[in-house]
C-alpha positions in Angstrom: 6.3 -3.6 12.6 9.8 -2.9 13.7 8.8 -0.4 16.9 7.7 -2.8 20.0 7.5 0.2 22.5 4.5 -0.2 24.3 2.6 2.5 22.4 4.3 1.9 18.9 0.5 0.7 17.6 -3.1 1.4 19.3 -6.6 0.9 18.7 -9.8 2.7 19.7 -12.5 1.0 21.8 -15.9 1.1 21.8 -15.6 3.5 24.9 -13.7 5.8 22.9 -10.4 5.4 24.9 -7.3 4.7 22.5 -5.8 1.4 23.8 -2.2 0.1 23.1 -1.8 -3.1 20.8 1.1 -5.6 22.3 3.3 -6.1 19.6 5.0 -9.7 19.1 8.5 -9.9 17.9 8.7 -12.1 15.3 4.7 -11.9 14.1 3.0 -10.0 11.6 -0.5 -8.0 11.8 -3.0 -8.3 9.2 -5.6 -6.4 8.3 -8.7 -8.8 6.8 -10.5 -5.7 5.3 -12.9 -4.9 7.7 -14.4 -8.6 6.9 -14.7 -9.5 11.2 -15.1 -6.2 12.6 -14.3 -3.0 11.8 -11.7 -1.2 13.7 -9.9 2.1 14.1 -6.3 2.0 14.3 -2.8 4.0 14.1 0.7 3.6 14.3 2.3 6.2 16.3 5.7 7.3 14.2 9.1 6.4 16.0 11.5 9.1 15.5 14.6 6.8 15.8 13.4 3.8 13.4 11.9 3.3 10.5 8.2 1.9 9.7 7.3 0.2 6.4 4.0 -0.5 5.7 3.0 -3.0 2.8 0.0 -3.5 1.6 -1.3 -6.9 -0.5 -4.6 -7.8 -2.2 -6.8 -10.3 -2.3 -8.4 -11.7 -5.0 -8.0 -8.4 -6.8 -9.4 -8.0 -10.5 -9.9 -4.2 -10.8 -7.6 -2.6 -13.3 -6.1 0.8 -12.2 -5.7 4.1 -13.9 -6.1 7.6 -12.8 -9.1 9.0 -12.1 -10.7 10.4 -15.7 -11.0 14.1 -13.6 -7.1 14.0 -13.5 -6.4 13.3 -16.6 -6.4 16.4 -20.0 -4.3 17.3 -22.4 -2.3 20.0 -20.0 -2.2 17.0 -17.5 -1.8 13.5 -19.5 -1.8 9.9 -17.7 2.1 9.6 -16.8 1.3 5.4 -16.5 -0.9 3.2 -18.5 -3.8 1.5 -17.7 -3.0 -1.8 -15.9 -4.9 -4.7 -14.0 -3.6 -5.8 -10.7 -2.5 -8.8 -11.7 -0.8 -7.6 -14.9 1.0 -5.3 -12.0 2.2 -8.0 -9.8 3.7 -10.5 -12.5 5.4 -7.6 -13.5 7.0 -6.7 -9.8 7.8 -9.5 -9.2 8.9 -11.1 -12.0 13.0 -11.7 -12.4 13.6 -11.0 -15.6 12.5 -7.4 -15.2 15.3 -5.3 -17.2 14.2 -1.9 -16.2 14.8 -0.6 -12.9 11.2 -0.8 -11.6 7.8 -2.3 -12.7 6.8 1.6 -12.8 9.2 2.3 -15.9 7.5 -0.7 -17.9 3.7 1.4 -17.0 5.2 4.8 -17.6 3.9 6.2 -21.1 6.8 8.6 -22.9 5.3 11.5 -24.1 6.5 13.0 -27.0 8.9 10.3 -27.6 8.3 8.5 -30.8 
C-alpha cells in the first residue's frame, strides 16, 4: 500500500468494532486465502494518492472464460478461452509484440 495514514487499511474483530491495521513502509500484505483465518478487511480510498491492488495465484490450473450465460450470438466471447498459466507466460513474457497480453486473447469478429 502506498497510504500509511493511520486508517488507510482496517479490519473487523470478532467484537464487531472495525480496527485500524499499522501499515509498514517498506513491507507488503498478503492475503493466504482464507487458509489461517478468515478475516474481513478494507482499504479506505485516499483522495490524494493512488492505490493499486495486485492480485497473484497460487498453484492455479483453472482455465478462464466467460460465464456460458454471458455468452450468444447478439453477445459473443470478446477473448478466448485461456488457462492461467497460458495467461501469465504470456504477460510476462518479453517478446510480446502486441501492446498487451489481452490483444493476443481477443477474438476478431468478422475479421477473416
Amino acid at each position: 500500500m502506498t497510504d500509511f495514514s493511520e486508517n488507510a487499511m482496517q479490519t473487523i474483530k470478532k467484537d464487531g468494532k472495525w480496527t485500524p491495521v499499522i501499515l509498514l513502509r517498506n513491507a507488503s500484505i498478503v492475503n493466504i486465502g482464507d487458509m489461517f483465518e478468515s478475516i474481513n478487511q478494507w482499504e479506505l480510498p485516499s483522495a490524494s494518492q493512488e492505490r493499486i491492488s495486485i492480485s497473484t495465484f497460487y498453484k492455479a490450473r483453472y482455465e478462464e472464460h466467460p460465464a456460458s450465460s454471458l455468452i450468444s450470438e447478439e453477445t459473443p466471447a470478446l477473448f478466448r478461452r485461456v488457462t492461467v498459466e497460458e495467461y501469465l507466460r504470456g504477460r510476462f513474457a518479453r517478446v510480446l509484440r502486441e501492446k498487451s497480453c489481452l490483444d493476443v486473447l481477443r477474438i476478431q469478429h468478422g475479421q477473416g
